[in-house]
C-alpha positions in Angstrom: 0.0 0.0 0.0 1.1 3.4 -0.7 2.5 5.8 1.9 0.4 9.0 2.8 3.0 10.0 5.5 4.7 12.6 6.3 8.5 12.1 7.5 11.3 14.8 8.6 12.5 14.9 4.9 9.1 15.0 3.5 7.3 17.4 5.9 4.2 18.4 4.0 0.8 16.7 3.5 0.1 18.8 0.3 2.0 21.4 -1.7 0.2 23.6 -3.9 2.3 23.5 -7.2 0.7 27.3 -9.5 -0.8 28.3 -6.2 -0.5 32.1 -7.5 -2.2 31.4 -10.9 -5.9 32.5 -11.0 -7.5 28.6 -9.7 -4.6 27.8 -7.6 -5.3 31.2 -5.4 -8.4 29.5 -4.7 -7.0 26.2 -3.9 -4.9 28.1 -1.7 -8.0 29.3 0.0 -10.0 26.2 0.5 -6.5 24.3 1.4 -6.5 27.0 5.1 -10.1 26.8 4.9 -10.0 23.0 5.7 -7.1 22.6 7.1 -8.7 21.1 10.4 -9.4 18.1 8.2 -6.2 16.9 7.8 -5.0 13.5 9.8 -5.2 14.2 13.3 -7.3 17.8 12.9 -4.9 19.3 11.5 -2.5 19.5 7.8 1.0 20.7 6.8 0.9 22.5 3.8 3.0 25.1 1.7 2.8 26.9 -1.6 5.2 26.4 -4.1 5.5 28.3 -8.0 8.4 30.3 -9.6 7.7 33.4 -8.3 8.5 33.6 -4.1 7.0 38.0 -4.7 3.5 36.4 -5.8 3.1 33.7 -3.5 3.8 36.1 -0.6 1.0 37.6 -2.5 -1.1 35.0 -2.8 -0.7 34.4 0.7 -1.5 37.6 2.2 -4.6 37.8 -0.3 -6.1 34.7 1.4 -4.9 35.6 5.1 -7.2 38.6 4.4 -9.9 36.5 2.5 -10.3 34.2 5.4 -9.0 36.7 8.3 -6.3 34.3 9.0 -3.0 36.4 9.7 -1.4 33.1 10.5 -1.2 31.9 6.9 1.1 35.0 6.0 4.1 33.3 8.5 2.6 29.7 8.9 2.7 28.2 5.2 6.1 27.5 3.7 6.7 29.0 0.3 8.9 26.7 -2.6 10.6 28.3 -5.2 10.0 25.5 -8.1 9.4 25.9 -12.0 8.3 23.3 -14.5 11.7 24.3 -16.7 13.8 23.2 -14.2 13.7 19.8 -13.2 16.2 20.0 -10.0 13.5 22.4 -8.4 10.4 19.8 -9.2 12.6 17.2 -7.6 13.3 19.1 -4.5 9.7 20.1 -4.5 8.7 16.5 -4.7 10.8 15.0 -2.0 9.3 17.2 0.3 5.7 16.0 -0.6 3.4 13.3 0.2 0.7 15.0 -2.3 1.5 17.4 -5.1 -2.0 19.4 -6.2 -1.0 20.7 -9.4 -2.8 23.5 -10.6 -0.3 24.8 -13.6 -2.2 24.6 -17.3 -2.6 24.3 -19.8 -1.6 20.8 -18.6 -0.4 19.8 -22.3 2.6 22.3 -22.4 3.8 22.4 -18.6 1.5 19.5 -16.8 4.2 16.0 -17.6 7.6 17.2 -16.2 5.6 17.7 -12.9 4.2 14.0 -13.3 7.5 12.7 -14.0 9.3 14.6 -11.2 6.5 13.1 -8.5 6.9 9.0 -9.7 10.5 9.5 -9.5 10.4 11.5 -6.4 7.9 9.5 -4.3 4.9 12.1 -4.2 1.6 11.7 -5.1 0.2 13.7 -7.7 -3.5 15.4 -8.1 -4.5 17.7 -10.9 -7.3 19.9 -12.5 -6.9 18.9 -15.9 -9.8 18.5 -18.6 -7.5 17.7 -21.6 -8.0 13.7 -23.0 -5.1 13.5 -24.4 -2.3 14.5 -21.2 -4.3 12.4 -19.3 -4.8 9.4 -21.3 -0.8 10.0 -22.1 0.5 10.0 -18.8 -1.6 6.5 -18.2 0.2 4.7 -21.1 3.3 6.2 -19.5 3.9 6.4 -16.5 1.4 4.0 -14.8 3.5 1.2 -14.6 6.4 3.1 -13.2 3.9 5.1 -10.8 3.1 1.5 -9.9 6.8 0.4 -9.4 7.4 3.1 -6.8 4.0 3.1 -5.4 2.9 6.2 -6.2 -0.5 7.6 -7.2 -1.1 9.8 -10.1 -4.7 11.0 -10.2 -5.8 13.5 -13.0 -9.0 15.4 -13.2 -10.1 16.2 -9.8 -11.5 19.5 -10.4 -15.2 20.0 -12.1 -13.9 17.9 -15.2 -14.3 15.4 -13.9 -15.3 14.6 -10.4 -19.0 15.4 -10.7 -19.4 13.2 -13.7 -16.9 10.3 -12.7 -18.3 9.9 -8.7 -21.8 11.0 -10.2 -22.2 7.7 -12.4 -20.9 5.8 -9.5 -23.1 6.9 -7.2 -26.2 6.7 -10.0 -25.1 3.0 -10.2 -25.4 2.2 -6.3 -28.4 4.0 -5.7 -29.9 2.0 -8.3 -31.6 -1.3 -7.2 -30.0 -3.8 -9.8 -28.2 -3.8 -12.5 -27.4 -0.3 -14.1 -26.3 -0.4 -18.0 -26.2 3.2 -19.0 -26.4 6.7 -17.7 -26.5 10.7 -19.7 -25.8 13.4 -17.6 -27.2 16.9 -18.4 -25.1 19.7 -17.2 -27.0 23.5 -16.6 -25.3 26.1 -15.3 -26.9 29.3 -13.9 -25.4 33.0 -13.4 -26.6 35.4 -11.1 -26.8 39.4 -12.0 -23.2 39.9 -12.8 -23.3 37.2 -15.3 -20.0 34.7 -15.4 -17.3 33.8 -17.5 -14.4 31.3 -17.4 -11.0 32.6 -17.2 -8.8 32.0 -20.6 -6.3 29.3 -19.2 -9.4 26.6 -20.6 -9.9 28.8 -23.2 -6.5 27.8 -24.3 -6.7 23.9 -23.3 -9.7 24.0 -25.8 -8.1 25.4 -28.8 -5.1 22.8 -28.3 -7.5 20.1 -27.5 -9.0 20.4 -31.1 -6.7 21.1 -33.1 -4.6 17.7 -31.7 -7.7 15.8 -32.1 -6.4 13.3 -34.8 -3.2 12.8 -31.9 -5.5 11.5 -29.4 -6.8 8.9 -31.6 -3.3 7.7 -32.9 -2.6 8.1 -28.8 -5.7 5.3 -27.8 -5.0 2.9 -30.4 -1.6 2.7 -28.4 -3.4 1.0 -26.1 -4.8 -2.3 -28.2 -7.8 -2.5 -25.7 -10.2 -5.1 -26.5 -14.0 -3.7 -26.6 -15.8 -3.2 -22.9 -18.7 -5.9 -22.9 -22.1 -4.0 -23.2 -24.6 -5.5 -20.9 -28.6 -4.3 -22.4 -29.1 -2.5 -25.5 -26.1 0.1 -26.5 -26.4 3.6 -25.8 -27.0 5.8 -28.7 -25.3 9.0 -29.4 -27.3 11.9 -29.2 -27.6 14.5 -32.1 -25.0 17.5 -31.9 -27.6 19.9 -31.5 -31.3 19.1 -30.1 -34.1 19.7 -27.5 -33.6 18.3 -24.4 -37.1 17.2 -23.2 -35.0 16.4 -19.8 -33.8 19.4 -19.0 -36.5 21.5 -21.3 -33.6 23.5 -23.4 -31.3 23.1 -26.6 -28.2 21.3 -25.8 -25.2 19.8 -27.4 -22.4 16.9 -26.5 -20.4 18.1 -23.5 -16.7 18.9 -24.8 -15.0 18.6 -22.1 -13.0 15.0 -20.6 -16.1 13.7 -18.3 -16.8 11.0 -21.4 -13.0 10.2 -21.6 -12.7 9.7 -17.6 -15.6 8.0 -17.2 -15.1 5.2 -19.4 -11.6 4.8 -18.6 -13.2 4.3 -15.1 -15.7 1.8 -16.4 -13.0 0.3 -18.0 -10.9 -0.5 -15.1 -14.1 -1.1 -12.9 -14.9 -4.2 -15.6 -11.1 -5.5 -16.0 -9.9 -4.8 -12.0 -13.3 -5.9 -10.3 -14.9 -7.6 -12.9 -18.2 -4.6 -12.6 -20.6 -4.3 -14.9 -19.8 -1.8 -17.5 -21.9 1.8 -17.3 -22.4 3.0 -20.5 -22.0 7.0 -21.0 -23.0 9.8 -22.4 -22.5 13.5 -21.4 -24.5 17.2 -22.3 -24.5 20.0 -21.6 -27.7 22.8 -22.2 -27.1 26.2 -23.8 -30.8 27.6 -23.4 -33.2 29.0 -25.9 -32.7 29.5 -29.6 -31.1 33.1 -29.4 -28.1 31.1 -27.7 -28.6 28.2 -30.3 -27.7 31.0 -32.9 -24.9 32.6 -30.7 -23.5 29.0 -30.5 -23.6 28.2 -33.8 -21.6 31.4 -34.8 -18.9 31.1 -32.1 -18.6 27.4 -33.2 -18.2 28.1 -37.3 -15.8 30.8 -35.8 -13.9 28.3 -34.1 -13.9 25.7 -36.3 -12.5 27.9 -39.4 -9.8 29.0 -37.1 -8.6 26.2 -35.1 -7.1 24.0 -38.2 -4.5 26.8 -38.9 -1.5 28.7 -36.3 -2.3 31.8 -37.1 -6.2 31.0 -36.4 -5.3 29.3 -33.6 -3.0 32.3 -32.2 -6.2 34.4 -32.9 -8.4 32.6 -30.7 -6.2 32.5 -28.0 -5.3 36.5 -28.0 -8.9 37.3 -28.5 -10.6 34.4 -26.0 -13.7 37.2 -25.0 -14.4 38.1 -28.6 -14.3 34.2 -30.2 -15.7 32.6 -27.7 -19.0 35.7 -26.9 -17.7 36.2 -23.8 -18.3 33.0 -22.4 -13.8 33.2 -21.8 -11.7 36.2 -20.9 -8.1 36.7 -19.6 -9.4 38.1 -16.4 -11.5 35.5 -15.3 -14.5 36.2 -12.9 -15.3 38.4 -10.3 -15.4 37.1 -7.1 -19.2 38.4 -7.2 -20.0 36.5 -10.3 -19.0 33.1 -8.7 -21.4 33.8 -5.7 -24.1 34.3 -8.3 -23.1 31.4 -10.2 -23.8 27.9 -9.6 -24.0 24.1 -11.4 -26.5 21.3 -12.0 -25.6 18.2 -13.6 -28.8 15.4 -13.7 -28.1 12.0 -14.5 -30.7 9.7 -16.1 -30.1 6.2 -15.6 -31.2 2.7 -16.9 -30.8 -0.9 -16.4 -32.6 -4.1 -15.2 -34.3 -4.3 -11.6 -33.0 -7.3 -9.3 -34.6 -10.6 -10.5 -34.7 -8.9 -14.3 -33.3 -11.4 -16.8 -30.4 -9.4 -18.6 -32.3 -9.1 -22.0 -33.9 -7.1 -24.1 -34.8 -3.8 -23.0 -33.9 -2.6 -19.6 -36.9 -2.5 -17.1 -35.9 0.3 -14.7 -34.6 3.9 -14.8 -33.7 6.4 -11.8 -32.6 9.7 -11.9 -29.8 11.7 -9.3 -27.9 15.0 -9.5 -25.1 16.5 -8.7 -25.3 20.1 -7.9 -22.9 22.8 -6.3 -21.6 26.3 -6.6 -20.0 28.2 -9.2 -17.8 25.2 -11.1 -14.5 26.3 -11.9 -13.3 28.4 -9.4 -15.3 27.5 -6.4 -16.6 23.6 -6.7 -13.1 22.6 -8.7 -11.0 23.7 -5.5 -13.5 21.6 -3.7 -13.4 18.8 -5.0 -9.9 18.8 -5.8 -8.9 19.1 -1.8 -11.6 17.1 -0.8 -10.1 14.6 -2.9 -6.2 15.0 -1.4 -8.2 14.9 1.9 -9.7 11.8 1.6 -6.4 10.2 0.4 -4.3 11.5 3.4 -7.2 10.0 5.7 -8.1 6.8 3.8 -5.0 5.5 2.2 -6.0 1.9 3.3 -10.0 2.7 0.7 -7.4 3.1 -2.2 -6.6 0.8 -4.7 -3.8 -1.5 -3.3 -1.4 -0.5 -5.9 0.4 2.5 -7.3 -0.3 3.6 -11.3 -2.3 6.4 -13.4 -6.0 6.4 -12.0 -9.3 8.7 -13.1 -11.0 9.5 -9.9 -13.6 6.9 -10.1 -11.0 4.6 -10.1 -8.9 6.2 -7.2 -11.7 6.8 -4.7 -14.8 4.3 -5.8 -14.8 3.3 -2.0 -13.4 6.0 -0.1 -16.3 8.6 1.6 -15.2 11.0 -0.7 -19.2 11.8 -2.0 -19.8 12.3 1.9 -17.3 14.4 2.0 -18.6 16.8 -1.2 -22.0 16.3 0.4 -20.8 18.4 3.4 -19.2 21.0 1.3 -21.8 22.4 -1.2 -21.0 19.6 -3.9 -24.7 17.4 -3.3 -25.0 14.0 -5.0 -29.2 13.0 -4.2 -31.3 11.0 -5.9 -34.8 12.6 -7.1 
């Protein structure tokens, strides 16, 4: 079994790796807000980044966020920069959990896996981006293994909701579940909402590298997952929702990828009934549909080409209708701003022969505050708090793990339940 100690050359539970970028200042905060959680009521923790000026910043802007003066003398600051490898080492060593929070994760996210196999710390990041996180699975899993170490991607919004949500779905239901869709809304108060550029950017690489991913999967020569009940269909890319009464579209993001890499290993590791997936998201009424369908030509055109591409990312607000912008949001936007995702479910009741067309449905949700700047830093140290305090729920080995994988019977979903993140069933 992994070690989640610490030891007088590895003296901190977690160290916040970007902690002066725009989400890790709010990992930061949710980090001293929850500190008392940490083994034994209390956690060890520092900040670490390539600028010692900002994270003094950083500091002092949470120590006056939270009116906690101590944090400005308390939590140890490490000088460390993903283009020099010595420094992630020496970060590392000191480690028993990395939270990584620099992106996009495609340019800067592997020497910071690399440096935590070799150096013995477990690793926890944000990112949405298929094809890092699939990458660092077909390489470095079996060396994460070999030094018992675990490297969990994706434990921020994308894709904890979606991953834990289906797993939940599945044991609330009484039988045998074959497939779930989630439908994700999200609401803005007053002041409106965006989402700062740094996915923005992730995006625009994400597409245009699509073909890479592919080449990337058939890398690893799985053999089909065995589909228990009729096969899920694919939804059109644009249609009416009757479930959540709006237009919506395929969710772009990497819930689908996580969550069959999860079903994948649920099936192979614990011979589990494969969950089929499939993931939405609503974008309103027709005057969106139409807004859409401009940004997305706009987009499209762009994206194939380097000088499109370096459009779109120097423009984010004007390409994207404001939906992404270099500043981020206000702190007042995220209070108006929250998330629903509903999951509709199917499969056979106990006693149902495994044939023909599944008998029973349920429905759950996952709901929670503003997604990526106030539920991701949730979720993300909810997550490094339930592996400090139940190491012995995680799977026996080391490797590359989705969070379904990592934490499918840990009390992590208790845990979200008690911080704003509610999984219920309806």
């Amino acid at each position: 079994m992994a070690s989640v100690e610490t030891s007088p050359n590895r003296p901190y539970q977690l160290v916040i790796f970007g902690a002066s970028g725009f989400t890790g200042q709010f990992v930061v905060e949710e980090v001293a807000r929850t500190a008392s959680e940490g083994p034994n009521g209390s956690l060890k923790w520092a900040v670490a980044g390539r600028s010692r000026q900002k994270l003094e910043k950083i500091l002092e802007q949470a120590a006056g966020a939270l009116s906690k003066p101590e944090l400005r003398t308390e939590v140890d600051i490490i000088v460390a920069d993903v283009g020099e490898p010595d420094s992630l080492a020496a970060m590392c060593k000191q480690a028993v959990i990395v939270l990584n929070c620099v992106g996009p994760y495609r340019f800067y996210g592997e020497p910071v896996v690399k440096a935590s196999v070799e150096n013995g710390a477990h690793h926890i990041d944000l990112c949405g981006e298929p094809q890092f996180l699939e990458g660092m699975q077909l390489n470095y899993d079996s060396s994460a293994a070999d030094n018992n170490v675990y490297i969990i991607g994706s434990c921020g919004f994308d894709s904890i909701p979606a991953d834990m949500g289906v797993l939940f779905t599945k044991d609330q239901f009484k039988g045998t579940l074959t497939s779930v869709e989630s439908f994700l809304t999200v609401n803005t108060g007053p002041d409106g909402g965006c989402i700062h550029d740094g996915t923005w950017q992730s995006a625009v690489y994400g597409f245009a590298d699509g073909p890479k991913l592919l080449s990337l999967r058939r890398k690893f020569n799985h053999k089909p997952i065995p589909v228990v009940g009729s096969k899920l269909k694919r939804r059109g890319s644009l249609f009416y929702s009757n479930e959540i009464q709006q237009y919506t579209v395929p969710f772009m993001g990497s819930d689908p990828s996580v969550v069959k890499r999860t079903q994948r290993y649920l099936v192979e590791q614990q011979e589990a009934t494969q969950v089929q997936y499939g993931a939405y998201a609503g974008v309103g009424g027709v005057g969106n549909v139409i807004k859409l369908m401009f940004v997305g030509i706009m987009f499209w055109l762009l994206v194939k080409f380097s000088f499109g591409r370096n459009l779109l990312i120097k423009y984010p607000e004007i390409f994207s209708g404001g939906v992404f912008s270099k500043a981020g949001p206000t702190r007042k936007q995220m209070e108006g701003s929250a998330f629903k995702m509903a999951f509709y479910g199917q499969g056979y009741t106990e006693g149902q022969d495994h044939h023909g067309k599944p008998n029973g449905k349920i429905r759950t949700v996952v709901q929670g505050p503003e997604a990526g700047y106030v539920a991701t830093p949730i979720v993300m140290v909810q997550a490094a708090l339930t592996m400090l305090n139940e190491s012995s729920a995680l799977p026996k080995k080391g490797g590359v793990y989705t969070p379904g994988a990592a934490f499918a019977k840990t009390t992590l979903i208790n845990r979200l339940n008690k911080h704003g993140v509610q999984f219920s069933v309806l």
